[in-house]
VEXDREN-2710 file (C-alpha; in Angstrom, 1 decimal):
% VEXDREN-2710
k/r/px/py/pz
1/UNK/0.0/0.0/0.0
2/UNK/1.0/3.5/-1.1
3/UNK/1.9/6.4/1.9
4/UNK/-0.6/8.5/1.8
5/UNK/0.5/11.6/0.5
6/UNK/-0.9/15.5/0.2
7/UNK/-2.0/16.5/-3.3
8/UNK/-1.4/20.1/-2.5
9/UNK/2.3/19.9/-1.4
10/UNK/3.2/16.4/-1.8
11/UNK/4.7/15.5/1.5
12/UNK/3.9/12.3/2.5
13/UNK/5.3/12.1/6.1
14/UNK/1.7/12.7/7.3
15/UNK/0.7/11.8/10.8
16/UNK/-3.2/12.8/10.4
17/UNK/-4.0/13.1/7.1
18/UNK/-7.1/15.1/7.3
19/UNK/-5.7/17.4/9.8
20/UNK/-2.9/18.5/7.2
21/UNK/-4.8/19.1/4.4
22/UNK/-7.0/21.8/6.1
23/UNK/-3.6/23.4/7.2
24/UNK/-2.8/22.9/3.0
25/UNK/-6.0/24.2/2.0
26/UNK/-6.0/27.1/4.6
27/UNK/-2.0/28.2/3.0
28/UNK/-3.1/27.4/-0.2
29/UNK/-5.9/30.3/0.0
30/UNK/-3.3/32.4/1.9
31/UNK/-0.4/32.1/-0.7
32/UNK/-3.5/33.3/-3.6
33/UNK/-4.3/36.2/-1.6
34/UNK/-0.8/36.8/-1.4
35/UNK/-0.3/36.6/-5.0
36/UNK/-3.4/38.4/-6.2
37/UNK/-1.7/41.3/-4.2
38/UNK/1.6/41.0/-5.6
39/UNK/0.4/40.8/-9.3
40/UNK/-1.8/43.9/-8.4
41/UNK/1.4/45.6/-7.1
42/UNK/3.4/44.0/-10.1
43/UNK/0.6/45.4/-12.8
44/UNK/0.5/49.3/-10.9
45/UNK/4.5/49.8/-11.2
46/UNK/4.0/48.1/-15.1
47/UNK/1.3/51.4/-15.5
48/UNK/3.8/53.8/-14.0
49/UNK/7.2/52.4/-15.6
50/UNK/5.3/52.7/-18.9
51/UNK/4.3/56.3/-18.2
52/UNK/7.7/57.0/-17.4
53/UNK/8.8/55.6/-20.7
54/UNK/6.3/57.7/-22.9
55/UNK/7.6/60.7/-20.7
56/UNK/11.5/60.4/-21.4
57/UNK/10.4/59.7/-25.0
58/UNK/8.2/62.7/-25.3
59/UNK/11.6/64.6/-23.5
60/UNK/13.7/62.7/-26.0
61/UNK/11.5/64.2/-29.3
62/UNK/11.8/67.4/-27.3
63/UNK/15.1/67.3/-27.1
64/UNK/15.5/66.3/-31.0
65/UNK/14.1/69.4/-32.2
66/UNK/16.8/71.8/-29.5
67/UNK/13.7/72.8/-27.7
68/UNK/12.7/72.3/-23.5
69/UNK/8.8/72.5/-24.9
70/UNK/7.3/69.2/-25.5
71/UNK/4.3/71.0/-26.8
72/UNK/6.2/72.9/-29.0
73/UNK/7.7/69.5/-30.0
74/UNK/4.8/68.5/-30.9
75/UNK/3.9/71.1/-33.0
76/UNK/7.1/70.2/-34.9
77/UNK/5.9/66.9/-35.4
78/UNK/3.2/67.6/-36.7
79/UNK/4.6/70.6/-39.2
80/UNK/7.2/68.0/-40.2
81/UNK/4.7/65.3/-40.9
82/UNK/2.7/67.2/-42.9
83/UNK/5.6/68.9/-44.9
84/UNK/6.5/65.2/-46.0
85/UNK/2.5/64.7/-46.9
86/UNK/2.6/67.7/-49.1
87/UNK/6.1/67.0/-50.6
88/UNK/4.7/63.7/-51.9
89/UNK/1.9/65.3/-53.3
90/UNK/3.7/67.4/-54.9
91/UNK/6.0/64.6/-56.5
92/UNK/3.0/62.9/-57.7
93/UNK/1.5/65.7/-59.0
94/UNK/5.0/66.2/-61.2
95/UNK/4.1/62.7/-62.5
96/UNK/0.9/63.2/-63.5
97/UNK/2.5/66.6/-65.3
98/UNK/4.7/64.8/-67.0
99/UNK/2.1/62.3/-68.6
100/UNK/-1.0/64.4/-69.1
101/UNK/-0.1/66.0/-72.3
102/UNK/0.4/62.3/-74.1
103/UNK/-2.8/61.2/-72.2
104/UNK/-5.1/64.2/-73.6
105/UNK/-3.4/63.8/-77.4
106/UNK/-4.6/59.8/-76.9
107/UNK/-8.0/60.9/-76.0
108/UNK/-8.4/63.5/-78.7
109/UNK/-7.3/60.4/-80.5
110/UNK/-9.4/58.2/-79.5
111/UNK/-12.6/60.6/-80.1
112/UNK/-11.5/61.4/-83.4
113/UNK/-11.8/57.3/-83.7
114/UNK/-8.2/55.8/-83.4
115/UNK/-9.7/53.6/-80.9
116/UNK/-9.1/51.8/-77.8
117/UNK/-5.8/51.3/-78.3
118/UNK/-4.7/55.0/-78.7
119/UNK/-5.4/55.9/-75.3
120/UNK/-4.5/52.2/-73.5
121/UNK/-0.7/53.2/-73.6
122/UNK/0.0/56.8/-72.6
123/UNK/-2.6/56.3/-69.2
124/UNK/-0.7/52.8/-68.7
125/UNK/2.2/54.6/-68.7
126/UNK/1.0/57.3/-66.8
127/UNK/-0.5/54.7/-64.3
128/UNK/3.0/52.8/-64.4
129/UNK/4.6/56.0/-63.4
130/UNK/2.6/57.2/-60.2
131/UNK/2.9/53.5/-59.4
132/UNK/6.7/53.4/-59.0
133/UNK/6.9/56.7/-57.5
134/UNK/4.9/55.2/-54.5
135/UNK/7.1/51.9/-54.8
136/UNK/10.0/53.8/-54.3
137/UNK/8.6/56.0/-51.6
138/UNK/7.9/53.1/-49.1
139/UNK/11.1/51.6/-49.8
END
């Protein structure tokens, strides 16, 4: 025959079995008390160690643009950001510049009855264009 043994903690030099585990069960509630608190504790310096780290970044940005102003930062960011918006418009609208003039001759074309054909090309090309000018922007 086996020794009896505790399924909570495994010991097995028992003297009264029954007696042990209520002492078991009665640590086993303390100990998730215990760690309920702790992961509360562990989860409320998680929140402020995170907050600290968006702070020292936002100080960081700050810092970036020579300026003690993290508002003013962002103000920069945003300014800077939309620069680089409007620069890529602007690139794009070169491309389409470039291509509209053989893309109106292929429709004038194409009314006057030269069919499909005439205007397939220069707005392929034209669509070819604007399409590796964004490639190459988000590479």
């Amino acid at each position: 025959m086996a020794d009896p043994f505790c399924s909570l903690c495994g010991r097995t030099d028992l003297a009264g079995l029954g007696e042990h585990i209520g002492i078991c069960l009665d640590a086993t509630a303390c100990h998730q008390r215990q760690y309920r608190r702790l992961r509360d504790r562990a989860d409320e310096a998680t929140a402020r160690a995170e907050a600290a780290e968006a702070k020292v970044l936002e100080y960081e940005n700050a810092i970036t643009w020579h300026t003690s102003c993290t508002s003013c930062a962002r103000v920069l960011d945003s300014s800077y950001a939309e620069t680089v918006r409007r620069e890529k418009a602007e690139a794009r609208l070169a491309v389409l510049e470039l291509h509209l003039p053989a893309v109106l001759r292929a429709l004038e074309a194409a009314v006057s009855g030269a069919g499909y054909e005439a205007i397939a090309r220069p707005y392929r090309d034209a669509r070819d264009a604007l399409s590796g000018e964004e490639d190459a922007g988000h590479g």
